[in-house]
N, C-alpha and C positions, 0 to 999 in steps of 0.2 A: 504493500500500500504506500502513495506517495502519502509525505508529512503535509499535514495539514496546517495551515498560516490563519493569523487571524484578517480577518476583513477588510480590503483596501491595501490588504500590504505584498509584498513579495519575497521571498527567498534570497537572501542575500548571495551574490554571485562566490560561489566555493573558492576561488582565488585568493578571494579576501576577506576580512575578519566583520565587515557587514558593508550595505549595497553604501554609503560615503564613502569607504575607506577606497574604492577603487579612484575618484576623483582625487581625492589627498594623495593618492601615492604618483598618480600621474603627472598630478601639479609639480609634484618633489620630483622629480624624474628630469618633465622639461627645465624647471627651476637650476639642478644640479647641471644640468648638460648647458644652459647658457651663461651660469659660472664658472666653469672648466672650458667654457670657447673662450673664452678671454684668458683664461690662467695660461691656456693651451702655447699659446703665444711668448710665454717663457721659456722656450724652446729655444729661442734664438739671444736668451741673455748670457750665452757664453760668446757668443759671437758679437754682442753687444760690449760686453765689458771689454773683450780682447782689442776692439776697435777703439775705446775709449781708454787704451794703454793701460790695462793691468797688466800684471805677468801673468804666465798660468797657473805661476801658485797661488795668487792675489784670485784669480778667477776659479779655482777647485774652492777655494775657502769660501768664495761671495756663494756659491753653489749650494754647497756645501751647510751651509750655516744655517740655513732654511730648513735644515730634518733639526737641529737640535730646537729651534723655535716652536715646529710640528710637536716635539716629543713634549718638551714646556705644554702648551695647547692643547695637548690629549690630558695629561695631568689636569688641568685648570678646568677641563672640560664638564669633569664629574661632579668636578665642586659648584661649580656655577648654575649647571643642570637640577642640583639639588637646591637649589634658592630660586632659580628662574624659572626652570623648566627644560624641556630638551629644544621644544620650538625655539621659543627666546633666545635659545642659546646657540642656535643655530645660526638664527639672523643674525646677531652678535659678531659671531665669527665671520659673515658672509660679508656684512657690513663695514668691519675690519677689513677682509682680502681688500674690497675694492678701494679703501683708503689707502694701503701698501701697495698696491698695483698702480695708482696712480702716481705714489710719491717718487719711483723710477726716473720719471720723465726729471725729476729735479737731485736725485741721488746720482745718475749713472756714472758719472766723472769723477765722484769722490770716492774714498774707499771707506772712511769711516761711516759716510752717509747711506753706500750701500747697502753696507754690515747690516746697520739698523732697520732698512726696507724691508731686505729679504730674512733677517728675522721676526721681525713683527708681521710681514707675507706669510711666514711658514706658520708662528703661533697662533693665526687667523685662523688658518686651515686645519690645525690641530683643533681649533676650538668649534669647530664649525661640523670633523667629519662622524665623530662617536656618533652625536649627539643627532644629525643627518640618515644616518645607517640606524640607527634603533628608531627613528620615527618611519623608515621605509617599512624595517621590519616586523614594526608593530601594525602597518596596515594586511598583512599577509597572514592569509591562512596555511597552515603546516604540508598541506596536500601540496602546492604547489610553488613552496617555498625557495628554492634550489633554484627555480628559471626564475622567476618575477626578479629574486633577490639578487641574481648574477646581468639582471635588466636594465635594474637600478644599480648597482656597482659598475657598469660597463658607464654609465655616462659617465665620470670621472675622465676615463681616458680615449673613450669614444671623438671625444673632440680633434685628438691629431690626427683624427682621419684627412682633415683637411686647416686645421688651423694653423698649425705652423707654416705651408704655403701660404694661405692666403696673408697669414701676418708679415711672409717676406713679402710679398706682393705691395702690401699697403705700406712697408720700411722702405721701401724703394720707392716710390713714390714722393712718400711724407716727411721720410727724416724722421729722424728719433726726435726734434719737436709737435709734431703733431699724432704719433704714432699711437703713445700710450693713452690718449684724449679717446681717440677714435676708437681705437682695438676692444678701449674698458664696457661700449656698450653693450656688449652681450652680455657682460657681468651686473651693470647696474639695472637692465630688464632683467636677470634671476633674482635679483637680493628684492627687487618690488615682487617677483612672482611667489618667492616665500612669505609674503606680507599676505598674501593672498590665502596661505591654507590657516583655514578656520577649525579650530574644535578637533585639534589632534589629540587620535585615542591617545590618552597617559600611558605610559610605562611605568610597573612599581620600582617603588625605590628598593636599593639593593639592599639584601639581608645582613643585616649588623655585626653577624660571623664574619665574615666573608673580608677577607682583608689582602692587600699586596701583600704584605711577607708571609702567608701561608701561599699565595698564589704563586708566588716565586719559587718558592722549593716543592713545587708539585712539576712532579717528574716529567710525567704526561705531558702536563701542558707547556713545558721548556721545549719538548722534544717538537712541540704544535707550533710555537713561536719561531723556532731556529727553523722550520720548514718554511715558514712564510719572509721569513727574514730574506734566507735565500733567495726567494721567487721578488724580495723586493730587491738584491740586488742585482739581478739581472734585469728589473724593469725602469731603477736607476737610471743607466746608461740611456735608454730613450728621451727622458727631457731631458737629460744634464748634456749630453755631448753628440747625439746621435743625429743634431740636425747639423753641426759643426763637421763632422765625421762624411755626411753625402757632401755637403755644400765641398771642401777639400778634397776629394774626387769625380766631382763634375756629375753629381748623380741628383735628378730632381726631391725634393723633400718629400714628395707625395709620393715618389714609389715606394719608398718604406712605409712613410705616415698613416697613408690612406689605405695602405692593404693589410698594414697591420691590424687600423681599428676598426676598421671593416670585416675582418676576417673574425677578430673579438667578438664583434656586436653579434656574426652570424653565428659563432661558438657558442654563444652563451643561450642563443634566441631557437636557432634551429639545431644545433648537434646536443646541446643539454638535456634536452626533454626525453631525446633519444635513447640518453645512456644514462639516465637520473638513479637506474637502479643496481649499476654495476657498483663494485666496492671502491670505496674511496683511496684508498692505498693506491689502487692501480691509476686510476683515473690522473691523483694529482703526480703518481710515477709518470705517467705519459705526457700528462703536460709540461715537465718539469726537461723530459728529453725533448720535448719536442721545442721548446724556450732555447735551448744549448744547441741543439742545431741551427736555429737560423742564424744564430750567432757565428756560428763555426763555417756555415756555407756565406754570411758576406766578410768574415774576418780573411777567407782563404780567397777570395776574388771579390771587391769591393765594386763592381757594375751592375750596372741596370736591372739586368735583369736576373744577377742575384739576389738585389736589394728587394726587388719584387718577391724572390720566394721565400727571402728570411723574413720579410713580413707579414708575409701566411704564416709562415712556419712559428714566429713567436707572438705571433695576435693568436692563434688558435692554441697554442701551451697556454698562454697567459690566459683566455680565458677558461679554461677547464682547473686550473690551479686555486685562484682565490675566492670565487663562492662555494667551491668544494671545500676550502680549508674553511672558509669562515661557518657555513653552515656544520661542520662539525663541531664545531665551539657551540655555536648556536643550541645543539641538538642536546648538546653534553650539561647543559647547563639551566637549573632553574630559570623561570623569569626574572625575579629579583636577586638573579647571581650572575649576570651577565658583564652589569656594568663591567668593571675592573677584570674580568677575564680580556674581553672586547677592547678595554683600553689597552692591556698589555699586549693582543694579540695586534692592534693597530701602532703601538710601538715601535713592536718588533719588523715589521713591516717596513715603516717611515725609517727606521734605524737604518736597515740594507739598502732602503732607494738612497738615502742622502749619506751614506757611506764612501759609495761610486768616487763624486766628485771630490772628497777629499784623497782618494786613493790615485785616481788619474791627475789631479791636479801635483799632487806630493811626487809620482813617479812617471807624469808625460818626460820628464827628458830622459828618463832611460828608459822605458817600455812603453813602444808608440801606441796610439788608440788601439789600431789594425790587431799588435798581439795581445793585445786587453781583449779583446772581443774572443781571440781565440781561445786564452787561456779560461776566461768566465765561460763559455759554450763547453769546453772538454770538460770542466768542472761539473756544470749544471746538467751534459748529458752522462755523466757515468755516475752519480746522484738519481736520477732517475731512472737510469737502468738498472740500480741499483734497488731501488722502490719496488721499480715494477717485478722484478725476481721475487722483494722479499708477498709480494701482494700476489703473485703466483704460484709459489712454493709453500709460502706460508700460510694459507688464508685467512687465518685468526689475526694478525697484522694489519691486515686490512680493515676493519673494522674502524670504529673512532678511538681517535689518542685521547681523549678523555674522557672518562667513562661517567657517567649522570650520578650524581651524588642525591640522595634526599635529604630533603632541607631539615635543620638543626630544629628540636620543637623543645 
């Protein structure tokens, strides 16, 4: 028998947690994806600073600096969220990015003024993305969590499918005095589009047990963070140096960019659904080799129409990897025990992307980009073949790294 409704109403669509929630999360969707079209455009501030004479150690640090501000950001995030709320505090942060994204246009020539941009940039976005991901995830029902979730995650970096072109496009035009004016409006239509979602379901506050330094020495979820850590620092390398990297071999930005997050959005949208029910071990094994090859195939021939297949090849690892990882967290964990796993596991993450640029900035002059690309690719693919053995041989391994605790009564 179908379940009966009372009078006048409808069956809330199974995707989501009821029939609003679908509106709120689509809001937060296009929202997220037209502040990450303007962040996206960060891409080209290695190439920016180098032209405004830094060195390159002066430019791995200005890079650089922006994960320790994020990591700051994530911290502040929980606290804030627990006074304001997760909305508020989202806007907050959002509100933030586009005041640091602007203040470039008047920073880029200094180093100390830098410093300060793209730090207060990065604890923007730390404050902005906890808080952003647990309002998605609170619109989503469990059934269909894993694609919507990896939907909403993919706009983040969905935007280099073409944003970094077109921001060269409009620097050559504009000049870096008009550049940062222009480029910021896709940011300042999301931060009004967040203003827009009304009446967002809460999330409970976290259980009073539940602390960082027990969450630090749990085994499990070290072994959960140092995996995702990894997959951020091979995604690193994309906005810190990779459009630095085509532009210096004569390769357009969009055949990486575009086929990268192109190939992401179709991973996440059309191959997830697919395979939502195979083991997780192997899946983020496979995405983890498949990330280290495209690396390895443009590190070993830097042309066109490498750059084309390394961009399938680590848009579709990248997306099978982090809403795989992250919804295992997700799974493992009460609702009012998320927070602080979630920050830590967003951490560790921001830790490996803005790792990169201090590591190529400190050792460009003795290991060129080309065998940085090589050495991270043979690393991240024999990591994942390594996964995927123990996720075939062992299949109890496969399973989730942290295992669902009942809550303290």
């Amino acid at each position: 028998m179908k379940p009966e409704h009372p009078a006048g109403t409808t069956a809330p669509p199974s995707h989501y947690v009821d029939a609003s929630a679908r509106l709120r999360f689509w809001l937060l969707c296009a929202s997220t994806f037209l502040i990450f079209l303007s962040n996206s455009a960060t891409a080209l501030l290695a190439v920016l600073f180098e032209q405004a004479g830094h060195s390159d150690l002066a430019v791995g640090q200005l890079l650089a600096v922006y994960g320790l501000g994020a990591l700051a950001g994530i911290l502040a995030s929980g606290f804030v969220a627990r006074s304001l709320g997760a909305l508020t505090t989202a806007r907050l942060g959002t509100a933030l990015m586009l005041g640091s994204y602007l203040s470039y246009a008047l920073s880029l020539h200094s180093f100390p003024l830098a410093l300060a941009s793209r730090l207060t940039h990065g604890f923007a976005y730390g404050l902005m993305l906890a808080p952003a991901m647990l309002l998605a995830k609170a619109q989503l029902s469990p059934r269909y969590f894993v694609t919507l979730f990896g939907v909403y995650a993919s706009m983040i970096p969905l935007p280099n499918a073409f944003g970094p072109s077109a921001a060269a496009w409009l620097l050559e035009r504009l000049g870096t005095d008009g550049f940062f004016v222009l480029s910021a409006v896709p940011m300042a239509l999301g931060v009004l589009g967040l203003l827009c979602v009304r009446h967002a379901r809460p999330h409970r506050t976290l259980a009073p047990h539940c602390r960082y330094g027990q969450l630090i020495r749990h085994v499990a979820l070290q072994k959960l963070c140092a995996i995702v850590c990894i997959v951020g620092l091979m995604f690193g390398v994309v906005p810190s140096y990779m459009a630095s990297f085509l532009i210096a071999h004569g390769i357009p930005l969009a055949a990486f960019f575009t086929t990268f997050s192109t190939t992401m959005f179709a991973g996440r949208f059309l191959v997830a659904p697919l395979i939502e029910k195979l083991p997780h071990g192997g899946v983020v094994g496979a995405g983890i080799l498949a990330m280290g090859l495209g690396f390895l195939v443009l590190g070993h021939a830097p042309t066109l129409p490498h750059a084309l297949a390394a961009g399938v090849s680590f848009g579709l690892g990248y997306s099978l990897c982090y809403p795989r990882l992250s919804a295992m967290l997700v799974a493992s964990f009460a609702d009012n025990e998320r927070e602080k796993p979630l920050a830590l596991f967003n951490m560790a993450f921001v830790a490996g992307t803005y790792a990169i640029p201090w590591l190529v900035g400190a050792l460009h002059s003795h290991i060129p980009l080309t065998n940085m690309l090589l050495i991270l690719g043979l690393g991240a693919a024999g990591l994942g073949l390594a996964q995927l053995a123990t996720a075939l041989f062992r299949p109890s391994a496969a399973k989730p790294l942290v295992h669902t605790r009942e809550p303290h009564r």
